[in-house]
C-alpha positions in Angstrom: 18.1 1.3 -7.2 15.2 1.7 -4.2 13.1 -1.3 -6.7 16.4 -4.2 -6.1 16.6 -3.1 -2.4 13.0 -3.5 -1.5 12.7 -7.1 -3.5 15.8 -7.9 -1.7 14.7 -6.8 1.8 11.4 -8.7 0.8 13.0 -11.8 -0.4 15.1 -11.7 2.6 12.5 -11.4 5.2 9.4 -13.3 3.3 11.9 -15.8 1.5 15.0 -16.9 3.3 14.0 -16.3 6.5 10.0 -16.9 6.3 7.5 -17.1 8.7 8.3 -15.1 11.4 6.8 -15.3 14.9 6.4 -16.4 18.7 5.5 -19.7 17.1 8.4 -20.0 15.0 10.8 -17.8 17.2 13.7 -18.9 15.3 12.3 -16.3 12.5 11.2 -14.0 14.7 14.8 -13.6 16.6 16.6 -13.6 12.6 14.5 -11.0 11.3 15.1 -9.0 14.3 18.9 -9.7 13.7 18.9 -8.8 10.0 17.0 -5.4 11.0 19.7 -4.2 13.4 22.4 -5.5 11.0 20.9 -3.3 8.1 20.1 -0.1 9.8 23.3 -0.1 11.2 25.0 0.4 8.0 23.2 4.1 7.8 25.7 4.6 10.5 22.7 5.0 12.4 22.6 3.9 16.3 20.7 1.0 16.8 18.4 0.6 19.9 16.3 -3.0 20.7 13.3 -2.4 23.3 13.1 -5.9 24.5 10.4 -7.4 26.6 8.9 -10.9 27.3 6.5 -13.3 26.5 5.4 -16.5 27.5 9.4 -16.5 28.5 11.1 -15.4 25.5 12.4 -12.3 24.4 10.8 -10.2 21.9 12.0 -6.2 20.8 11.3 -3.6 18.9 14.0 -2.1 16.9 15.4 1.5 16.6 16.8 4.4 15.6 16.4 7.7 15.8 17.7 10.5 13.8 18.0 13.7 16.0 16.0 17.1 14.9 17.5 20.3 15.5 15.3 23.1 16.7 12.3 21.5 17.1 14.3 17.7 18.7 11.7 17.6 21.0 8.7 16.9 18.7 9.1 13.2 17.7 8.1 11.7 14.0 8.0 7.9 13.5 7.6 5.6 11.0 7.1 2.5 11.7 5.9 -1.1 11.0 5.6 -4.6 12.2 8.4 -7.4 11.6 6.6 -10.8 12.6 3.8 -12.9 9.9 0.8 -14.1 10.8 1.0 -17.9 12.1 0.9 -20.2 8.6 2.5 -17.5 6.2 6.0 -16.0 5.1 4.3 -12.8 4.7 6.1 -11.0 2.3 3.5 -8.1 1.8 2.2 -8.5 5.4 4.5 -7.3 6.4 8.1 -7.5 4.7 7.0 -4.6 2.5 6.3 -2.0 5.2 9.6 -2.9 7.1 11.7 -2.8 3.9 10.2 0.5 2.9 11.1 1.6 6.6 14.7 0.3 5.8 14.8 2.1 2.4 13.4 5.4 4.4 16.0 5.2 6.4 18.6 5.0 4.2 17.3 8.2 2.1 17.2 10.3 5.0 19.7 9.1 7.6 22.0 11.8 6.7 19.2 14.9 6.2 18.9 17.6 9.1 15.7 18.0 10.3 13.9 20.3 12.6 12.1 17.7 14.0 13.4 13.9 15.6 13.0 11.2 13.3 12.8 7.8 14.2 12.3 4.3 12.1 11.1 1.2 14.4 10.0 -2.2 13.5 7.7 -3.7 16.0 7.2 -7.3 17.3 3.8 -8.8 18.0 1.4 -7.2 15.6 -0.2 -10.4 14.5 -3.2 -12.4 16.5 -2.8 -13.7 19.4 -0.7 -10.3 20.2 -3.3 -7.8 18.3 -4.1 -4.7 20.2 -3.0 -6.8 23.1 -0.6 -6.0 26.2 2.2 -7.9 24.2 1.8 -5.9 21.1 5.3 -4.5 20.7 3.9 -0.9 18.8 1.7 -0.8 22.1 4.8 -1.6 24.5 6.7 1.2 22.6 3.8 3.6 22.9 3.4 3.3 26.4 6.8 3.9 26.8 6.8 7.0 24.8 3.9 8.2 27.5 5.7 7.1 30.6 8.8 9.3 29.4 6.5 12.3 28.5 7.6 12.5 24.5 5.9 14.8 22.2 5.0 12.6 19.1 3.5 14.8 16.7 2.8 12.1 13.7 3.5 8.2 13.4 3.2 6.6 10.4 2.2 3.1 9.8 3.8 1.2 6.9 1.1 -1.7 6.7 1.3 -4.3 3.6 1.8 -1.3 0.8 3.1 -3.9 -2.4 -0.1 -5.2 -3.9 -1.9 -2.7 -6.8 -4.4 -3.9 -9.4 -5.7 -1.9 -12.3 -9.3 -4.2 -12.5 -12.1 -2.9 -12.0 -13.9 -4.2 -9.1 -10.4 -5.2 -7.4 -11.2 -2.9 -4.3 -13.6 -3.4 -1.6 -14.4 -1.9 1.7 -16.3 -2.0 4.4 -20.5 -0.7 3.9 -20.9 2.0 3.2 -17.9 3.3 2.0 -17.7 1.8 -1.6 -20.2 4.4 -2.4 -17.5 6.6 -1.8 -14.0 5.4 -2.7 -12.9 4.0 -6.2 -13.6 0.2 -6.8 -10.1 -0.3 -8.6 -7.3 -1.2 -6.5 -4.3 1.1 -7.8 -4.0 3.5 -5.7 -1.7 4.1 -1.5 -4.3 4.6 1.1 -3.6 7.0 4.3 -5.7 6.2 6.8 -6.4 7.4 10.2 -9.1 8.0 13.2 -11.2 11.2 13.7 -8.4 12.8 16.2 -5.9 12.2 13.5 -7.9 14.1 10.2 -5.6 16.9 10.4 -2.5 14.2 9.8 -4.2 12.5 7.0 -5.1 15.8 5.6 -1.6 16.7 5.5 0.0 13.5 4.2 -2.2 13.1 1.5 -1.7 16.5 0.6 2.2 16.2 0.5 2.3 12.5 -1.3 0.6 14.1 -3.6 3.0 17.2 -4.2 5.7 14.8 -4.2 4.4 11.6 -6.6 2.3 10.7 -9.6 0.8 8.3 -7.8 -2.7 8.0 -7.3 -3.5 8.3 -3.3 -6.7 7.9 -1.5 -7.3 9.2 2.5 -9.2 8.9 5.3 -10.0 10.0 8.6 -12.9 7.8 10.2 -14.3 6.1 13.5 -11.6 3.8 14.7 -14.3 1.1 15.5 -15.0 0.6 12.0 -13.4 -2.7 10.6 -9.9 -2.2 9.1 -9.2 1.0 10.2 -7.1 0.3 13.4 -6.1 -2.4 11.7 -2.1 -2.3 12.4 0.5 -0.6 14.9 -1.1 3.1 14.5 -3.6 2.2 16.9 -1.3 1.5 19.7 -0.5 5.2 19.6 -3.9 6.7 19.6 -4.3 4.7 22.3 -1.5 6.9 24.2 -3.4 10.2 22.5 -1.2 10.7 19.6 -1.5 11.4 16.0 -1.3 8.3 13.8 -1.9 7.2 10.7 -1.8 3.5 8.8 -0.1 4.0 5.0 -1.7 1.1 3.1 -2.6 -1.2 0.2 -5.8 -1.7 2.3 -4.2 -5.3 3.1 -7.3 -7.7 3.0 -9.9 -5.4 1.2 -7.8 -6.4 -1.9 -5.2 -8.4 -1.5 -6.2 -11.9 -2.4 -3.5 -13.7 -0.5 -3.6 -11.4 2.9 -2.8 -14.4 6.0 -2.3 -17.3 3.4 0.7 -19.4 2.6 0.9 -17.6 -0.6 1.7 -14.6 0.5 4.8 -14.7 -0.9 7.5 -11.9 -2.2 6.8 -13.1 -6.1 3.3 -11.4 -5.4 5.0 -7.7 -4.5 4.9 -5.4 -7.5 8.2 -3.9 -6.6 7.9 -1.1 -9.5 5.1 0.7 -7.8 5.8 0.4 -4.7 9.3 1.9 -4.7 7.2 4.8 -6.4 4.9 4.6 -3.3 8.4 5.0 -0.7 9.6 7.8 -3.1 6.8 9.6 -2.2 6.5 8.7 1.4 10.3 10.0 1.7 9.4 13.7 0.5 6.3 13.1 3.2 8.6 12.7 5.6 10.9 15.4 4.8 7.8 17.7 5.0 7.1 16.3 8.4 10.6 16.4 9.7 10.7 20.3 9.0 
């Protein structure tokens, strides 16, 4: 059931394997490996953007489901493989890459309109952050150079931690005012240029689960909101959202050694990728 293959993408990624990164390469190179591996048995085509840094070889990884009518307007959903220096990071970010691997394997076999593709990025974490090496950026700019219409990308960004206390939410001033202080609900979050996408996805998550949702669509400069690979692309002028937990506005163990896959609470998030898989389909046409 999508609950066991989440934890066991998780436990793979934020267990066995661990921390993940330039600094520890080794992890880096075997989560990359364990990606291809699994979204090749979709029977989808596997495609590795690679690129270097400081002399060693980084990708992104891919594949892309071809749309029909409407193949030239591009959907992606995507999110970053590697963990912060010092920590396994099984929410940040093992859950948003196994939900991407779970996404693909509900829809690898659905016609679409529209061109779907799943990609897990390198190099989101500091020292790469919204830097040149950033592989969401690298892929971005490469979508510009080749003159691709993407019409949405969505941002899978540490989506396994809920809380049903009161006070378990925070946010940046002033927008507590606003938003619910308990930490059970997906957010969907996104710059000005992107409202109309937010609108939209919100609207559909909420056709598709009983799940309680919360969106935004705000200045960029404010902390938190750029806050993962979404920003690359409205760097490159497209539409892009982050689909999150809100990462360290309640997550206790966000870039600590105990962010480990016990911490994930599997059960709601598979009801969270449910969801996001009739988003998609909406998207996709």
């Amino acid at each position: 059931m999508l609950r066991d293959a989440l934890r066991q993408d998780v436990e793979k990624l934020a267990g066995e394997i661990g921390e993940r990164n330039l600094g520890l390469y080794r992890g880096l190179a075997a989560a990359a490996d364990y990606l291809e591996v699994s979204f090749t048995k979709t029977g989808s085509e596997v495609h590795r953007q690679e690129y270097e840094v400081a002399g060693m070889t980084c990708a992104n990884i891919e594949v892309e489901i071809p749309g029909s009518d409407q193949a030239g307007e591009i959907v992606i959903v995507g999110a970053h493989y590697d963990s912060v220096d010092g920590s396994p990071g099984a929410n940040d970010n093992a859950t948003g890459v196994a939900a991407v691997l779970a996404l693909n394997r509900l829809l690898a076999e659905r016609k679409a309109s529209r061109t779907l593709r799943f990609v897990a990025f390198a190099n989101e974490e500091p020292p790469f952050f919204q830097s040149s090496h950033m592989g969401s950026l690298v892929y971005a700019r490469h979508c510009r150079r080749r003159g691709e219409k993407v019409v949405a990308m969505l941002s899978l960004e540490t989506i396994g931690y809920y809380s049903d206390h009161e006070g378990s939410q925070h946010y940046p001033f002033p927008f507590g005012i606003f938003y619910p202080s308990t930490g059970n609900f997906i957010g969907f979050v996104g710059n000005t240029l992107s409202r109309r996408l937010v609108r939209d996805l919100v609207a559909s998550f909420r056709r598709h689960a009983k799940y309680p949702s919360q969106g935004g669509a705000l200045p960029g400069f404010i902390p938190g909101i750029g806050f993962s690979d979404h920003w690359a692309f409205w760097q490159q002028g497209y539409p892009a959202a982050m689909v999150t937990d809100t990462a360290p506005f309640r997550y206790p163990y966000y870039h600590t050694a105990s962010d480990t896959p016990e911490k994930v609470q599997y059960d709601r998030m598979a009801r969270v990728v449910a969801g996001l898989a009739g988003v998609i389909t909406d998207i996709i046409g």
